[in-house]
N, C-alpha and C positions, 0 to 999 in steps of 0.2 A: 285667427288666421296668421296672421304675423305680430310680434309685440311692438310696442308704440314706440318705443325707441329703436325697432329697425327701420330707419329711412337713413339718405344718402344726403350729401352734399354738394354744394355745389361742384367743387374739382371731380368730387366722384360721378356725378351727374354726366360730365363734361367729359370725362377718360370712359364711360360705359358709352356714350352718344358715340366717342368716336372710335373706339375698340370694335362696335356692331358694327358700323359703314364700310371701317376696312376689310373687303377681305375677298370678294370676287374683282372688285374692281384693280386691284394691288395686281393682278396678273391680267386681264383681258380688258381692261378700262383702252388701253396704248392701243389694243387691235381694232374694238369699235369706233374711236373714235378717229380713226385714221380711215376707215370707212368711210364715212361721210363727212369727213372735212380734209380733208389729203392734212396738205402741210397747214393749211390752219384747225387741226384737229387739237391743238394744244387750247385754241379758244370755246371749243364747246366746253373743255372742262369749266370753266369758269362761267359761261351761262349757264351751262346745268347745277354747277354749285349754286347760281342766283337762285333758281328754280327750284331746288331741292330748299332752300329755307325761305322762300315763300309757303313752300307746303307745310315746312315746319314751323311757320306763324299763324296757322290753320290749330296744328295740334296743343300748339301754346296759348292761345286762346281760349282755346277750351278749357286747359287746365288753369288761365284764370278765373272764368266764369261759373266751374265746378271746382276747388281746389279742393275738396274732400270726396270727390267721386274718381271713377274709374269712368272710361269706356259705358261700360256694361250700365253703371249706374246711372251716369246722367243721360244715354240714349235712351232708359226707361219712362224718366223725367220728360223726356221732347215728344215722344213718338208714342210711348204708350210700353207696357209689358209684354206683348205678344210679337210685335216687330222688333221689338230691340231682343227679343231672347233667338228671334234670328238670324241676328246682324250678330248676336255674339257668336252664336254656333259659324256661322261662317267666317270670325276675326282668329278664331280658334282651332279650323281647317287650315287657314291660311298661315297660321303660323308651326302647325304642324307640318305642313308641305313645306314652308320657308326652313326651318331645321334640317329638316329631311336634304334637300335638297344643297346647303350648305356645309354638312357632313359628307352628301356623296361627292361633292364638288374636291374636298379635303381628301378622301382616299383618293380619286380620278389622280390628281397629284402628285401624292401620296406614290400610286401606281407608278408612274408614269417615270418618273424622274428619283426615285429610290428603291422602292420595295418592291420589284417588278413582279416577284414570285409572292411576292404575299397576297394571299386572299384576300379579295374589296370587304368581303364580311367582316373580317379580322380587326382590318384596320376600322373600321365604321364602328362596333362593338366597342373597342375601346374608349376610341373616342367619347362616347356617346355615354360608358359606365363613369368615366374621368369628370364630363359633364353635371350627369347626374349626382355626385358624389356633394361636387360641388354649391349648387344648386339647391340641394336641400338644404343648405343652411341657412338660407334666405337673401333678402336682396340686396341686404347690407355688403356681406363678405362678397356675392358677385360682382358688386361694383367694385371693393377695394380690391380685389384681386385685378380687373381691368386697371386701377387707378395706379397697380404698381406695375403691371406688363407692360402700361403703354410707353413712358420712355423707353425701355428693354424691346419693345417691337420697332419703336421712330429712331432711335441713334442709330443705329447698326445698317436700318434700310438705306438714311440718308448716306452714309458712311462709305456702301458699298455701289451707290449707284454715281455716287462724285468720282471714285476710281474709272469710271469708264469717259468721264468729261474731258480729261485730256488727247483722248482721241477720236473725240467729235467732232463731226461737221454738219458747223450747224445752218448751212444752204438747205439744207434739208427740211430748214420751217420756212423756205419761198418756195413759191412765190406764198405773199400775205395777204390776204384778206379779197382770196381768189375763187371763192368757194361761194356758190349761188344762195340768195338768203334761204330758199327751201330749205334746200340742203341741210341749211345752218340752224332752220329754225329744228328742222326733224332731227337732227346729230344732239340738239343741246336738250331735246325730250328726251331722247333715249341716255342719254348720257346724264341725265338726272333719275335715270331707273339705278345707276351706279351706288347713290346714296340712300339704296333701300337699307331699314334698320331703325330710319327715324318713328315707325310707327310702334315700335313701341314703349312712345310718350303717350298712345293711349289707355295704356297701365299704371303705368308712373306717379299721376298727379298727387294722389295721397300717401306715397313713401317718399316725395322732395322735402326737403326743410325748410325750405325756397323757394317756393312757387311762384312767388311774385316776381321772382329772377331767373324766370324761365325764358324771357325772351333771351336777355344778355347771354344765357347758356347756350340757346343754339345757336344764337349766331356766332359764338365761339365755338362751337361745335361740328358747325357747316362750314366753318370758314379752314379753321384748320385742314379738316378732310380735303379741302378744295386744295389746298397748297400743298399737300401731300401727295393728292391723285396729278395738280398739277406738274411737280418736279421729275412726278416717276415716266410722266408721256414725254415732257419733253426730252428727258435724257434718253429714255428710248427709240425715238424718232431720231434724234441724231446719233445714235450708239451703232443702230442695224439698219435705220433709211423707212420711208415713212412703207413705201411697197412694201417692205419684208411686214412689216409689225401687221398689214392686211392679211397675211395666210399666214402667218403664226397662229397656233391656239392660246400660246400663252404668252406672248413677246416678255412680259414682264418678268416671267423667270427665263428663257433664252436668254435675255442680255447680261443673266448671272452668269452663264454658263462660257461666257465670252471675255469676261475678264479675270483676272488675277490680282491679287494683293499684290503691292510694294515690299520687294525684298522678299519676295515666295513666303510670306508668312503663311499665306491660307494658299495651299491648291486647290482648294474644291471650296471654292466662295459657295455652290449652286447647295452645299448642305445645308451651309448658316442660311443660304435663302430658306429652305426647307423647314430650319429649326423655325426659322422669325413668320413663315406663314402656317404654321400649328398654333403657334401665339395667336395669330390671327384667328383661323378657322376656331379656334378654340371658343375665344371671348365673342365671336358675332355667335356660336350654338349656343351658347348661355344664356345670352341676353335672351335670343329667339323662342328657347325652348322653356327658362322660366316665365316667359309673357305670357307664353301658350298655358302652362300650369296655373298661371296667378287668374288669364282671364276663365278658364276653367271653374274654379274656385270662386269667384267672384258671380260667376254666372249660377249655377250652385246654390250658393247664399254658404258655403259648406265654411267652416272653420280653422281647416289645415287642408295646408297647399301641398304638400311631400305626397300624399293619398295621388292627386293627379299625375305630378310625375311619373308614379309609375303605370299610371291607365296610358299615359299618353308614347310612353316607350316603345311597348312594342312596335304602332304606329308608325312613329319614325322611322323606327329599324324598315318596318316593310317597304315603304313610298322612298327608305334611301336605298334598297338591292334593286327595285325594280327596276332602272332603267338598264337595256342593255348596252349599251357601250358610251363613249362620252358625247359622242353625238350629241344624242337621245337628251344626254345628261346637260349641254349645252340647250337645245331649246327648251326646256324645263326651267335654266333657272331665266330664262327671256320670261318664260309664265308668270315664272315666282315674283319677275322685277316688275312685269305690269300689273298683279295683283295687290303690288305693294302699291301702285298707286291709288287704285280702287280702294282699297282696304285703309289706307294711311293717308290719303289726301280725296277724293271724291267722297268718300262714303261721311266723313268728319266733316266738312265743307256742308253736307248738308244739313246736316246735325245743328253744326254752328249758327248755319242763315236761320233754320226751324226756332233755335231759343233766342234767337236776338226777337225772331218775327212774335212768336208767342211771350218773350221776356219771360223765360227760364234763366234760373243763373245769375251771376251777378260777378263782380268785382271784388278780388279777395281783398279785406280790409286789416293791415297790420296796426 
């Protein structure tokens, strides 16, 4: 299936976990969460980052208690062969739909704010062949690939969203902590659908070098993403005003399109946004779309993972033209982000209670 010396490492671990988290939330995270928590919308980021590695202490768990299985393999171990071959089939829809849905998100974009004449198919198709290119060579080169894009995605974001701090106002996060706990508690659930991507650590366990350093990795993992989603809301919220970032669809590239370099180096900052979320889009369809292959494969019992990629291709291509306009394309990926919970954190959860209660599994012994 894969050779023994492809696995990853911790830093690679750590740069794939947060390459996948980034990349709907880098632009519409500012708009939701200004929904439901006006001016204190910059503190759901940081319960839902709480929440999002809680759920990721769910997935890490497991991978100590199988650190040679998959998903697929240790549900077979708890539940039996015949429910876990359907909990695969459905972890394997969900990540075809999660791709699917991530690529059309990238042309919507893509559309929107560059190539306005270019064909949604055009742009998607590439995408999608650039991915697969990729990907076939296994999980090693996916991750270093993420492990060298991601300073190359983080300087430049942080770089060009501090140009807009000096003409912030930042009254704009009062009043504080003025927002009903509902509210707050319902802003910081939805706003931990932001860091869908963690689940696929239900693949992962036996290509880590480090399994037993799983916990340490996500909460470096979640932690980071959290400071990055964090810095991009609040400089948004005081760039264009917590109202505007509510009926924006994408507040988080508008506010590119509102500033300028120092000394007119760059006129058109809103391209380099452009370039630095292809980076983006790029590395979360990779990650999502070799999971999809690998749990394939593993479900299977089959020997080479490239054979699914391309079963799983067309797929994609079809469930990302379908929807008609972005709409459509927006409550889709609200689907995507609550099935990542189901799928990434409910469905594992039970898994986990099932082999503690039965004592499946164990503690990886170095």
């Amino acid at each position: 299936m894969l050779t023994n010396n492809d696995k990853i490492t911790v830093p690679q671990t750590v740069a794939l976990m947060i390459t996948t988290i980034l990349e709907i939330g880098l632009l519409s995270l500012p708009r939701d969460v200004a929904i439901y928590g006006n001016s204190d919308g910059w503190i759901l980021v940081i319960t839902g980052g709480i929440l999002a590695f809680g759920g990721s202490l769910i997935l890490s768990t497991l991978i100590r208690r199988f650190p040679n299985d998959t998903f697929i393999e240790y549900s077979q171990k708890v539940i039996g062969k015949a429910p876990a071959f359907l909990l695969g089939i459905i972890l394997i829809i969900y990540f075809i739909l999660a791709t699917s849905i991530v690529i059309r998100t990238f042309a919507e974009v893509i559309n929107a704010f560059m190539l306005q004449r270019t064909p949604r198919e055009f742009i998607i198709v590439t995408q999608m062949l650039l991915t697969v290119y990729l990907i076939r060579h296994g999980i090693e080169p996916t991750a270093r690939i993420s492990e060298i894009l991601l300073p190359i995605l983080i300087i430049p974001v942080f770089a060009m969203y501090i140009i807009a701090i000096p003409k912030a106002d930042f009254t704009e996060l009062l009043p504080f902590l003025n927002t009903p706990p509902k509210a707050m508690a319902l802003g910081s659930l939805n706003t931990m659908f932001s860091f869908f991507g963690i689940e696929i650590l239900l693949m992962l366990g036996p290509y880590m070098r480090s399994p037993r350093r799983i916990y340490w990795t996500m909460f470096l993992s979640v932690a980071i993403s959290t400071m990055i989603y964090l810095f991009i809301v609040i400089v948004v919220f005081v760039s264009i005003g917590v109202e505007n970032s509510k009926v924006l669809v994408w507040p988080g590239m508008t506010i590119i399109r509102t500033i300028m370099a120092p000394g007119r180096v760059f006129e058109r900052l809103d391209a380099m946004a452009l370039a630095l979320w292809t980076i983006a889009s790029f590395t979360t369809a990779n990650s999502l779309f070799f999971t999809g292959s690998l749990a394939f494969t593993h479900l299977t019992k089959a020997r080479e993972f490239k054979f699914f990629i391309t079963i799983l291709f067309p797929w994609i291509y079809l469930f990302a033209t379908i929807p008609p306009n972005i709409l459509v394309t927006e409550k889709l990926v609200y689907g995507v982000k609550i099935g990542s919970i189901t799928v990434g954190i409910l469905i594992p959860l039970a898994i986990l209670i099932l082999s503690i209660v039965l004592k499946k599994g164990g503690r990886q012994h170095d």
